[in-house]
Structures are given as C-alpha cells and as structure tokens.
C-alpha positions as CSV (number, residue, x, y, z in Angstrom):
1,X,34.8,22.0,-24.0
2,X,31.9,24.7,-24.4
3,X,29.0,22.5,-22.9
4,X,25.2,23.7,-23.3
5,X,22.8,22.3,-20.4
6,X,18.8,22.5,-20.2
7,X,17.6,22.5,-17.2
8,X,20.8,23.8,-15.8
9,X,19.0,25.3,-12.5
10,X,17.4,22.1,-11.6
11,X,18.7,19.6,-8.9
12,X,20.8,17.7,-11.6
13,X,21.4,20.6,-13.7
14,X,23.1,22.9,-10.7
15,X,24.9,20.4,-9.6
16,X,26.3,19.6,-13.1
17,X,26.8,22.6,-14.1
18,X,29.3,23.6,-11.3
19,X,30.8,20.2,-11.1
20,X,32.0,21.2,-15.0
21,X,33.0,24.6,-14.4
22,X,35.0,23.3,-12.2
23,X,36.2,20.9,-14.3
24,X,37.7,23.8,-16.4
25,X,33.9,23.3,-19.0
26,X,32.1,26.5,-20.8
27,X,29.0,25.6,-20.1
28,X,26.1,27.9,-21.0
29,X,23.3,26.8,-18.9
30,X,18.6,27.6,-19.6
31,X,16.4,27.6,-16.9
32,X,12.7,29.4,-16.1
33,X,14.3,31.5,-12.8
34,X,15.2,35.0,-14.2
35,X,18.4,35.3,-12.4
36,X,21.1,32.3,-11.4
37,X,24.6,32.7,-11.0
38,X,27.5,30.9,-8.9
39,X,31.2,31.5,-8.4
40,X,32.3,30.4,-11.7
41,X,34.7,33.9,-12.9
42,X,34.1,34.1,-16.8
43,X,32.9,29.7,-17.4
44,X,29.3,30.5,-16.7
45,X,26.1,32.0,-18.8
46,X,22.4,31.4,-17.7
47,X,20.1,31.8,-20.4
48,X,16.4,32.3,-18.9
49,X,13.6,31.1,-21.3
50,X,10.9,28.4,-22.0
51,X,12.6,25.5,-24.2
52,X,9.7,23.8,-25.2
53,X,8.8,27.3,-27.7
54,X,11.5,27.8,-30.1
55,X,13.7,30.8,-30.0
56,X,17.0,33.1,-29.8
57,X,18.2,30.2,-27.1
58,X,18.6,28.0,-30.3
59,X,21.1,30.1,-31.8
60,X,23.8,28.8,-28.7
61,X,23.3,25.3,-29.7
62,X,25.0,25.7,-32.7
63,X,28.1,27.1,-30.6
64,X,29.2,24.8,-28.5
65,X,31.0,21.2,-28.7
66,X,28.1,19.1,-26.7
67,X,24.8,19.3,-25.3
68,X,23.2,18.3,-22.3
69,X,19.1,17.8,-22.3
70,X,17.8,17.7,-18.7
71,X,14.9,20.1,-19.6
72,X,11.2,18.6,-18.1
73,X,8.6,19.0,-15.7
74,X,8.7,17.2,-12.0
75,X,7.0,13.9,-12.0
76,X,6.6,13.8,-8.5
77,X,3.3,15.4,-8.2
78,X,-0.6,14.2,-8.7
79,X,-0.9,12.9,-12.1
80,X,-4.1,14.7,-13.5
81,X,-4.4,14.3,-17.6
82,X,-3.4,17.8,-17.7
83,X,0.1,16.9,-15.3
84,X,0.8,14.3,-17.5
85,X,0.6,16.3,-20.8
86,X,3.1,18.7,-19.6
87,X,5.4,16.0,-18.4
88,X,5.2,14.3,-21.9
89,X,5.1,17.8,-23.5
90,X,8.3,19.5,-21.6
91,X,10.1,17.3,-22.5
92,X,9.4,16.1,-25.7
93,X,8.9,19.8,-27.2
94,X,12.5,20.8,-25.7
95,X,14.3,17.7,-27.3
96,X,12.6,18.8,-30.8
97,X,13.7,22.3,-30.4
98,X,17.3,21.2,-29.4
99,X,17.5,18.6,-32.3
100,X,16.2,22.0,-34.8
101,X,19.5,24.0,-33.2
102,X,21.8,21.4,-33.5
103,X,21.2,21.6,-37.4
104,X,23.5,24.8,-37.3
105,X,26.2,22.7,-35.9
106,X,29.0,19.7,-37.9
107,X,29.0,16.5,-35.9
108,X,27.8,17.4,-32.0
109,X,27.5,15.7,-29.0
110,X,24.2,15.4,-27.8
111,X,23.9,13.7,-24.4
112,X,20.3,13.4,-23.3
113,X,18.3,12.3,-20.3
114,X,16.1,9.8,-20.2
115,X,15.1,7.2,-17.1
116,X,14.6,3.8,-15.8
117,X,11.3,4.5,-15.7
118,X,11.7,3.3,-20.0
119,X,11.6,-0.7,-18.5
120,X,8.3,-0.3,-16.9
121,X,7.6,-2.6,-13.4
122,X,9.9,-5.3,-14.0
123,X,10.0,-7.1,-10.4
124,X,13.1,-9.0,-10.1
125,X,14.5,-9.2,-13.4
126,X,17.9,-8.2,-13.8
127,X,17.5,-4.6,-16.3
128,X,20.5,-3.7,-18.5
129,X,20.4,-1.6,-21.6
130,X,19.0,-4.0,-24.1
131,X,16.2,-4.9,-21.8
132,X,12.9,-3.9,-23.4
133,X,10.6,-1.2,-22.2
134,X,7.6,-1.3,-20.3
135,X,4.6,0.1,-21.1
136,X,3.0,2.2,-18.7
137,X,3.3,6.2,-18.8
138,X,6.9,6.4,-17.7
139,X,7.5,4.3,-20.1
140,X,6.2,6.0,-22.9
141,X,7.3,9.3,-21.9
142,X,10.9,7.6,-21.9
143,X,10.4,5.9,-25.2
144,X,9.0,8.9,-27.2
145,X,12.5,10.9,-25.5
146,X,14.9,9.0,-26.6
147,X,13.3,8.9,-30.2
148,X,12.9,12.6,-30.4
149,X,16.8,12.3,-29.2
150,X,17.9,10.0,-31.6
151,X,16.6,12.1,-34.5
152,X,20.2,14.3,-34.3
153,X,22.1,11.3,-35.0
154,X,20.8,12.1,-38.9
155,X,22.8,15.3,-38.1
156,X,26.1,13.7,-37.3
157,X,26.0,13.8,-33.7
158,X,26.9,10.7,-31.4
159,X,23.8,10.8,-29.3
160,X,23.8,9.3,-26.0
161,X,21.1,8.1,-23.8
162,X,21.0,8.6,-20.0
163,X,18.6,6.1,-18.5
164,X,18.7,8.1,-14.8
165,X,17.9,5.9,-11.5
166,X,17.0,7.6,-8.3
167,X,19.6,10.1,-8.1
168,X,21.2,10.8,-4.6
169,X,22.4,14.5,-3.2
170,X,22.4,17.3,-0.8
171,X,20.2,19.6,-2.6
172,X,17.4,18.5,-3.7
173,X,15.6,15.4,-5.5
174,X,14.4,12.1,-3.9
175,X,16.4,12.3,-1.0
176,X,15.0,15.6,0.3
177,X,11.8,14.2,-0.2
178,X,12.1,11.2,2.1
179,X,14.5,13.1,4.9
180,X,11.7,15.3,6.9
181,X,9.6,11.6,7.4
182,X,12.3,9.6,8.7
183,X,14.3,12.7,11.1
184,X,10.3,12.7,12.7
185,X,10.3,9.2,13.1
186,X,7.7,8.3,10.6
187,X,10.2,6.6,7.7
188,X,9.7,3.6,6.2
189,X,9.7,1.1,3.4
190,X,7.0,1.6,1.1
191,X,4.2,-1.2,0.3
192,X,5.8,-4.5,0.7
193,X,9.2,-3.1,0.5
194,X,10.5,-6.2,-1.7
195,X,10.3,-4.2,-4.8
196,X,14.3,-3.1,-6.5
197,X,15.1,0.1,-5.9
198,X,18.1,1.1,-8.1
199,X,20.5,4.6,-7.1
200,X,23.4,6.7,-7.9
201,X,25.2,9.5,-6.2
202,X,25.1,12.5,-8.0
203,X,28.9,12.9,-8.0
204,X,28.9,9.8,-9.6
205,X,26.0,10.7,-12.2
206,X,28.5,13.8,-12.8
207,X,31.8,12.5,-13.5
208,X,29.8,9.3,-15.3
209,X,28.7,12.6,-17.6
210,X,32.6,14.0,-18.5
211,X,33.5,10.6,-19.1
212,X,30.8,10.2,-21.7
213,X,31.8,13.4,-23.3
214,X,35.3,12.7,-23.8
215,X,34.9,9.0,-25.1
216,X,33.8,9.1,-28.6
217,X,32.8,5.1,-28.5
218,X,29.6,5.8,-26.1
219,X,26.5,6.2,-27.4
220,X,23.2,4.9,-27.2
221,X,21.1,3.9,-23.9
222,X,23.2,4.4,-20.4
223,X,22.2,3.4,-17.5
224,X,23.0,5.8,-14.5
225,X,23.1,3.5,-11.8
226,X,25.2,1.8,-8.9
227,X,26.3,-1.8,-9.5
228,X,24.2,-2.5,-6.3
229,X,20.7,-1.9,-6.3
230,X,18.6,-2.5,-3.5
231,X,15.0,-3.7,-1.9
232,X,13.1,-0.7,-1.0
233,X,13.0,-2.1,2.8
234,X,16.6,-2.0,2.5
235,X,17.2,1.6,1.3
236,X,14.9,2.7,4.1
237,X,16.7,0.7,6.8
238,X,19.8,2.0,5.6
239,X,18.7,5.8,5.6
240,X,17.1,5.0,8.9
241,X,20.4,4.0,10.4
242,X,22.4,6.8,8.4
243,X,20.1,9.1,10.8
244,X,19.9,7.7,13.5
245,X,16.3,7.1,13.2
246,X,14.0,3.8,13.6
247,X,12.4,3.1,9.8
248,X,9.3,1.4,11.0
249,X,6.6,3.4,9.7
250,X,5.9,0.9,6.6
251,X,3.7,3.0,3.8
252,X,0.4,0.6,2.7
253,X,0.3,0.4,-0.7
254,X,-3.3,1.4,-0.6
255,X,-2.4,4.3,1.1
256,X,0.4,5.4,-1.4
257,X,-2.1,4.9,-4.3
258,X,-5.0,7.0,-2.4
259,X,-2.4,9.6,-1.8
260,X,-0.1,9.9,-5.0
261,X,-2.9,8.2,-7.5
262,X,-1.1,6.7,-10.7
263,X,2.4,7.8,-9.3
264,X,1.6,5.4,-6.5
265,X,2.0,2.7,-8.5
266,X,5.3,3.5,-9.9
267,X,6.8,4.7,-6.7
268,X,5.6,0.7,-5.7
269,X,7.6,-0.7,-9.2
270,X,10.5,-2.4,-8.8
271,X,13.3,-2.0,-11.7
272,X,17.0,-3.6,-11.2
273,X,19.3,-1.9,-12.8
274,X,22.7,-2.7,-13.8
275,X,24.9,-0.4,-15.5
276,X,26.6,-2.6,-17.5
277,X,27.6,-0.1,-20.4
278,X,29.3,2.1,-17.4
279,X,31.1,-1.0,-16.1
280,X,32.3,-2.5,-20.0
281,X,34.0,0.9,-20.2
282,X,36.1,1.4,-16.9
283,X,33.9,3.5,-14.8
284,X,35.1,3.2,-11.5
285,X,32.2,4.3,-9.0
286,X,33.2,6.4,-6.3
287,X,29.9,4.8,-3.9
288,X,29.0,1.8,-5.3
289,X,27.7,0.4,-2.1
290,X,24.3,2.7,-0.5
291,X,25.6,2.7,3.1
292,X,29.0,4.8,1.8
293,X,26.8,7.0,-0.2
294,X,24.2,7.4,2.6
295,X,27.4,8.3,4.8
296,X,28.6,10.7,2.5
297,X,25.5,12.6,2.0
298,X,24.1,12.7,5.5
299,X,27.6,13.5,7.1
C-alpha cells in the first residue's frame, strides 16, 4: 500500500512511518525539517513543506491508496490566544488542504487524528465512541477536526477517526516529559491524582493503524486506547516503581494552573476511555495492562 503521512517527523509520525516501511508500506511522509531520512532502501520519501498553505505536496495525495493526517502544532505549551489560534489553525487548515488533494483521487482512505481531548473533563464516566463531546478548547479543536475530516467522505473515501489518548514511547511525547522529574526524585501525581488517565503504547497505536487500513468496515470515531485506563496517582506510582524512583512529589493543582495556565486545567481532566470499536473488531493489545507497557519502555 502507498501510504501518505503528515506530520511524518513527529513523535507519532517517525515512529509510524518506519513501523510501515517495515511493514513492506510506500509511505511518502511531510514534515517542516528540511532533511529526514531512515534506513528504509527505496519505501521512503520526505516531502518538506508547510501543510496548512496549499501546494505541489497536494499533487501526492492523489497518488497513493490511504492517507494519514497527524499534521498540528504541540499543545503542550502556554496557551496565549495567539498559541491557541495556531493549534486550531494547523490543524484545521492541513485537513482542508488534504480533503482539496484527495479530490484527484476514486474512493481513498483517509485516516485522520483526532483526541480524547473531543469528551471534554468527564470525571468518572466511562467514554466510548458515542459519548458526546465536551466543550472546552480541546474539545472544539477536536470537533471542528473531525468535521473538516469528514468532508472527504463526499469524495468516496472511508474516513476514519483517531480519538488518540496519551501515547506511550521511547522518543518523544508525554513520556519524555514526565521522565527527567521522576529520575530526580521530584515525580508525582498531579492535583488530587483521582482524575482517569487513559494510555496506549505506541506499538500498539501502530499496528491499531495497519489494521484500520486493511479493514474496509472501520470508519468513524476510534478510540486509541488500552482497555485499562488508570488514576493519575496510579500511572505515577507505576512509573515511579518502573524507575526505581519514590513518586511523592504530588503537583498542587494551583501550582499546575499558575504554571501551565488553561492547559493546567486539562492536564487535571480526567477522561476514561474505552476502546470499544478496537475491541468489537479483534484487536488484540500487545500491553493492555500500564506496568507491561511501563516495563517495556523503560527496560
């Protein structure tokens, strides 16, 4: 299959991107760095450019047999109303221009990101792919996504929606945010630490991905999560222990707020996931419980 990725240079993207090489894929992968490369022998092209402005990059969407939309700015930064606009804006602008690409191409696959983030604070409730969304900024952003998204449907393509969790790896992403704090001795759970905080391993998250490709009957909102979500003060316990590290240092939720400002808030939200589209269709997780996937990772 000749695959085309956005954000192929990112901490998902990379990852994916060799995973389906591997795999025996095409994939022809944008990104802002000028150069990236891997061992991948003839299965790899990097496109550098800025998908959020239309241009020649369009012309490979209407060559391959599915695309992958990871393209958008990092949320975790201070959210000023200018941060915010080019969150919303990356990736809303890039899923427009993809959708305008696709029209070149008979009956695509379109697989796009999206996040948990769509169901808002939802404290214990039990979150599977009909639950509503929320409606705070994450939300929105999430919303507005999947609705730019959905628009190639009208195109023929099967369009399917990747509600992502916190996503666990090596590289990059949540984890290596949280590792420097807890090898010094100063990790923690975060405000209360009762709040739901729902995972998947990112070689989980990529073979969830080829099984969506080849299975023509998925479609619509996914979500990419283990069966077992946990309470914040449990993931930090767990992490502590993985490193042989105490996980004492609780974060005040004032302090979080002060710090981070409105991302505070939603790093303090608490959204249990289930993915029960993932489980109706067969998908056997490979770490479904943290601990294994903590082991793995930190090995």
């Amino acid at each position: 299959m000749k695959i085309f990725i956005t954000g192929g240079t990112g901490f998902v993207g990379s990852f994916l991107s060799r995973y389906l090489v591997q795999r025996g894929h095409h994939v022809i992968a944008t990104g802002t760095r000028p150069h990236f490369t891997f061992d991948s022998g003839d299965r790899f092209t990097y496109v550098s450019t800025d998908t959020t402005v239309p241009g020649v990059w369009q012309d490979h969407v209407g060559e391959v047999d599915a695309v992958i939309n990871l393209a958008g700015q990092n949320i975790f930064r201070y959210w000023t109303d200018a941060a915010k606009r080019r969150i919303y804006e990356s990736r809303i602008m890039t899923t427009q221009n993809l959708v305008m690409g696709m029209e070149k191409k008979h009956s695509p696959i379109l697989l796009n990101a999206s996040a948990i983030g769509y169901y808002g604070d939802r404290a214990d409730v039990h979150l599977n792919e009909s639950s509503p969304a929320g409606d705070d900024f994450l939300a929105d952003v999430s919303v507005n996504w999947e609705k730019e998204a959905l628009r190639a449907k009208a195109l023929g393509a099967r369009v399917a929606l990747l509600r992502f969790s916190v996503i666990l790896g090596k590289e990059g992403g949540a984890l290596a945010r949280m590792l420097p704090a807890f090898k010094y001795f100063a990790g923690g759970p975060m405000g209360s630490g009762r709040q739901w905080f729902s995972w998947m391993h990112i070689q989980d998250l990529a073979t969830a991905v080829e099984m969506i490709l080849e299975n023509e009957n998925m479609h619509g909102p996914i979500n990419f999560c283990a069966p077992n979500p946990e309470r914040n003060h449990t993931f930090a316990n767990s992490l502590g222990k993985a490193l042989g590290r105490p996980a004492f240092m609780r974060v005040p939720a004032f302090v979080l707020r002060l710090i981070m400002g409105e991302l505070g808030d939603v790093m303090l939200g608490s959204q249990r996931c289930i993915p029960q589209k993932l489980q109706q269709y067969g998908f056997e997780f490979r770490y479904p419980v943290l601990k294994n996937a903590l082991e793995n990772l930190l090995e």
